[in-house]
C-alpha positions in Angstrom: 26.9 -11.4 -53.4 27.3 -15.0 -54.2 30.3 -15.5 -51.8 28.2 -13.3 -48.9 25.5 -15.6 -49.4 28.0 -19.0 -49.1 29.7 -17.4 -46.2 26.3 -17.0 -44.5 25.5 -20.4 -44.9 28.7 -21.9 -43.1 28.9 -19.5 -40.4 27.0 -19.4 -37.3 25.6 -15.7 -36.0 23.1 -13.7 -33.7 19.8 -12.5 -34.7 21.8 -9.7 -34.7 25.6 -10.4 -36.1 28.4 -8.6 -37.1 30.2 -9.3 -40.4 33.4 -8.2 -41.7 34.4 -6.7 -44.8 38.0 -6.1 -46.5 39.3 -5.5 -49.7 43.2 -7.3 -49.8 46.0 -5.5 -52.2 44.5 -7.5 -55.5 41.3 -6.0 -54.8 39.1 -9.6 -53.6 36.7 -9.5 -51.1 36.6 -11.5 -47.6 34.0 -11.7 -45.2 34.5 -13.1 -41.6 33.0 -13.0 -38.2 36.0 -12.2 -36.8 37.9 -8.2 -36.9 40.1 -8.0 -39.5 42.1 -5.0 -40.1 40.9 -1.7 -42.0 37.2 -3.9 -42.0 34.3 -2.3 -42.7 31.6 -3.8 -40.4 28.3 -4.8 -42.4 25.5 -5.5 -40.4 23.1 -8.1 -41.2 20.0 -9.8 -39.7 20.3 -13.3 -40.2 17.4 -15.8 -39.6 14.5 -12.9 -39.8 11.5 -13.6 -42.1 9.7 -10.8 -43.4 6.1 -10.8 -44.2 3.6 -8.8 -45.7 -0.1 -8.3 -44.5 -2.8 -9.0 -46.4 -5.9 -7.7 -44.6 -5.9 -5.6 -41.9 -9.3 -6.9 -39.1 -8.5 -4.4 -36.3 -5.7 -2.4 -35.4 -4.0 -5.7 -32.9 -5.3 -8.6 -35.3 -4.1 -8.4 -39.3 -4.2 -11.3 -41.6 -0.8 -12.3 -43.8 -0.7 -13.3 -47.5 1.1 -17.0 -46.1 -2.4 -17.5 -44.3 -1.6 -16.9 -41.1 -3.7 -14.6 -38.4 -1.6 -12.4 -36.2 -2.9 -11.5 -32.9 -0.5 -8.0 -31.5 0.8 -9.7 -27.6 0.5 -6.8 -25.3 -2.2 -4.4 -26.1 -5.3 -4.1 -27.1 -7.4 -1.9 -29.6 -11.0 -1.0 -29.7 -13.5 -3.1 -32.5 -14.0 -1.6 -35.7 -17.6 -2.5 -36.9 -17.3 -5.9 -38.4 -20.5 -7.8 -38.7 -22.9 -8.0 -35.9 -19.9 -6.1 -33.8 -20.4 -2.2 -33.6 -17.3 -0.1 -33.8 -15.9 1.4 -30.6 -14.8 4.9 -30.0 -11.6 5.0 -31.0 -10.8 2.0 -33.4 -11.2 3.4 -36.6 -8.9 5.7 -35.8 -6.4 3.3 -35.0 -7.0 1.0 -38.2 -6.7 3.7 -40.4 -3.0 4.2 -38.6 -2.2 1.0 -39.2 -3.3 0.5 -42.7 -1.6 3.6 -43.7 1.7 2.5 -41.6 2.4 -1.2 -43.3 1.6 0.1 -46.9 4.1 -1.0 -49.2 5.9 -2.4 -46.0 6.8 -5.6 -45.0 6.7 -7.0 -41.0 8.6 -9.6 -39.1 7.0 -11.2 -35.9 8.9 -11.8 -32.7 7.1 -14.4 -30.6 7.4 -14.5 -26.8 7.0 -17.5 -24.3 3.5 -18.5 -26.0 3.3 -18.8 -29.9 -0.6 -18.9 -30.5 -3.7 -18.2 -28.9 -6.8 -20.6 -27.9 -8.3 -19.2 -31.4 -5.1 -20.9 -33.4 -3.8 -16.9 -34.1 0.0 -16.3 -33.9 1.0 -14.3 -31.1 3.6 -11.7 -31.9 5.2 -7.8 -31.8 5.3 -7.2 -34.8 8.3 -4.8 -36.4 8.9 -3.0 -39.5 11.8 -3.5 -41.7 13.0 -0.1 -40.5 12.9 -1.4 -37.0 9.7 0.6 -36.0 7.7 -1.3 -33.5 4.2 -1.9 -33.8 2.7 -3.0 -31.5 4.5 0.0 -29.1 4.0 2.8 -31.4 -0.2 1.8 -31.4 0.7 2.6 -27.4 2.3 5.5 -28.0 -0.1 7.1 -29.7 -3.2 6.4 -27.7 -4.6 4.1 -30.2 -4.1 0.9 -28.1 -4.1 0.2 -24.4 -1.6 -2.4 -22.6 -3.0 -6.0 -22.4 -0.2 -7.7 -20.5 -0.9 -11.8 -20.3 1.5 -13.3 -18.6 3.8 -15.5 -19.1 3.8 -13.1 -22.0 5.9 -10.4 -20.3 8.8 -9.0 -23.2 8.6 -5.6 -23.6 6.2 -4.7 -20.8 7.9 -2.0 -19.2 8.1 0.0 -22.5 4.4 -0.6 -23.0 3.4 0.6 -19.7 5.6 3.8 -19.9 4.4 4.7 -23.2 0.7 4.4 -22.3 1.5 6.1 -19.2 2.8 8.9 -21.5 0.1 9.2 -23.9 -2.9 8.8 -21.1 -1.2 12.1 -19.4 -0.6 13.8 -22.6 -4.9 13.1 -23.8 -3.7 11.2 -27.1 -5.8 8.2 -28.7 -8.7 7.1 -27.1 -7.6 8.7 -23.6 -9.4 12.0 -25.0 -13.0 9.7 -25.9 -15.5 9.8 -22.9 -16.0 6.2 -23.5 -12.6 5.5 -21.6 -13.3 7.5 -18.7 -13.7 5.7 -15.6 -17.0 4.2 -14.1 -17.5 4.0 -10.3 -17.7 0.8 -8.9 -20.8 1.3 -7.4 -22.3 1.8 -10.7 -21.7 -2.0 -11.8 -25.1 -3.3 -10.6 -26.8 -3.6 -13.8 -27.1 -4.2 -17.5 -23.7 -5.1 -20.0 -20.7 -3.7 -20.3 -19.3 -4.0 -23.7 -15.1 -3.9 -24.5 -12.5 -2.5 -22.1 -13.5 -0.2 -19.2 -12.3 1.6 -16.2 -13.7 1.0 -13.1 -12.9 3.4 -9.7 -13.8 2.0 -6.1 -12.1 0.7 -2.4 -11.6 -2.9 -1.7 -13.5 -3.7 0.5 -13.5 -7.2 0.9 -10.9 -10.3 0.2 -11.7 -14.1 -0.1 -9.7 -17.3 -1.6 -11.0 -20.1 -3.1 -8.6 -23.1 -3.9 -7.8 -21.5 -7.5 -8.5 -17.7 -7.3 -8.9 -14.8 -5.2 -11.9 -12.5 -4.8 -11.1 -8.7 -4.5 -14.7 -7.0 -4.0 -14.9 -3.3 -4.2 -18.7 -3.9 -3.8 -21.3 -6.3 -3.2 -21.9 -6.9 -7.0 -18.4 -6.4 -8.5 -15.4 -8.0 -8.0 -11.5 -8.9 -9.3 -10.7 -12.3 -10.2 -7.3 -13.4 -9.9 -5.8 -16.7 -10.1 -3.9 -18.2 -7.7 -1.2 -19.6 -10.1 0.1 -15.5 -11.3 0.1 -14.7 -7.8 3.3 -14.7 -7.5 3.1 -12.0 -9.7 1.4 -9.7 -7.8 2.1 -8.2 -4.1 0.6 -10.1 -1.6 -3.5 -9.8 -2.0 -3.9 -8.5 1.2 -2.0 -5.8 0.9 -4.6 -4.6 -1.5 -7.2 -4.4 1.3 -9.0 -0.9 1.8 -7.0 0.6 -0.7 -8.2 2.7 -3.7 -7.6 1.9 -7.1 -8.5 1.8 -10.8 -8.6 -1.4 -12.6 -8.5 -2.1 -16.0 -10.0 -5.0 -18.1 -13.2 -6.5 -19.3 -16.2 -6.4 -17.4 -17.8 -10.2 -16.7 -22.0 -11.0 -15.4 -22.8 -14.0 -14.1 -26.2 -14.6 -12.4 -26.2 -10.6 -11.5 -22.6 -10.5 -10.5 -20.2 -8.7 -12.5 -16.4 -9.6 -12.3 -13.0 -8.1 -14.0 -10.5 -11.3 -14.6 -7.3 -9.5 -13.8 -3.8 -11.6 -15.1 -0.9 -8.8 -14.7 -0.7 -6.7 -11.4 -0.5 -3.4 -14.3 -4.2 -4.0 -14.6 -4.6 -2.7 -11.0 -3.3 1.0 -10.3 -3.6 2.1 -6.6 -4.7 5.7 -6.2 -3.9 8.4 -3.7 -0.5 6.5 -2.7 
């Protein structure tokens, strides 16, 4: 162990590296990066640091025992009552999963482009030391929808095909009434509290110097900014089409808006 440990620490590998093992005629041991004949190939991942997770907020936010908050990149999960925050339909459900999961289990984080959030939070898929990911199983299983922010984009297309798997298949939250989706025409009034679904036509398209305006009705419209544009097809080419967006409901002087940073927050319909 000593001498695997020493050879580690002169050689230069991969996240994930191959190492070589062979046993010579007076029965010593020698490790190299290199093929050797009759080796036996061990294989090790070198640089990973493993974590364990001390408290467990929601099902996309834990807390580890060095101190540091995790925030899951690419999805999201409903609340769980915490505070003056009711619980939403759906996040219990998904805590419980995730308590049970990391029990007497320890994570590693892989970062992406950005490595924390405005709120100081690490930002991370997180994987088990039996290679189970996370944040894609929470997808999966319908316990978490896909929250792409760009230029956070690993793993995107897994996410999406997973929640495209479990919405068809009624798993998670996708069976709760709560995540149905609301007509368009029905954002005139009142709040609209965590993620939602909202149906209707575009109907109308304008720019300002940093975003553009996608109404679907007089009241209620998507916000996206000019910078991820390049992103998205070209905005007019979303004119008079229908489509379901996905996101978080803004009000602002009785106007309601849906900031939209990935084109996956916008399906088209009936195409």
């Amino acid at each position: 162990m000593v001498l695997l440990l020493l050879l580690f620490s002169t050689l230069s590998f991969s996240a994930q590296s191959e190492i070589f093992l062979w046993i010579d005629g007076d029965g010593k041991k020698h490790f190299s990066d290199k093929p050797h004949h009759n080796a036996e190939v061990l294989q090790v991942n070198v640089g990973y640091t493993y974590h364990q997770v001390k408290k467990v907020y929601d099902a996309d936010t834990v807390l580890l025992t060095n101190g540091n908050k995790v925030r899951f990149l690419g999805i999201n999960t409903p609340e769980t009552e915490r505070g003056n925050k009711l619980a939403q339909a759906g996040g219990k459900e998904a805590k419980q999963w995730l308590v049970k999961i990391l029990k007497n289990k320890k994570i590693r984080l892989e970062a992406d482009v950005e490595k924390k959030d405005k709120y100081g939070r690490l930002l991370s898929y997180l994987f088990t030391e039996d290679k189970q990911h996370i944040n894609l199983e929470l997808v999966k299983r319908g316990l978490a929808t896909v929250n792409i922010h760009p230029p956070n984009l690993k793993y995107t297309e897994q996410l999406l095909s997973a929640q495209q798997s479990a919405e068809k298949a009624g798993k998670g939250i996708w069976k709760h009434k709560e995540y149905t989706p609301k007509a368009a025409d029905n954002i005139q009034n009142g709040r609209f509290k965590g993620w939602q679904r909202v149906i209707g036509n575009i109907k109308k398209i304008h720019n300002t110097d940093k975003y553009s305006y996608l109404n679907l009705t007089d009241k209620f419209s998507l916000k996206i900014s000019r910078k991820s544009q390049a992103l998205f097809p070209k905005m007019e080419s979303y004119m008079g089409k229908k489509v379901e967006v996905r996101g978080w409901i803004n009000s602002y002087k009785n106007r309601y808006s849906m900031f939209i940073r990935h084109p996956s927050a916008i399906i088209l319909l009936n195409e």
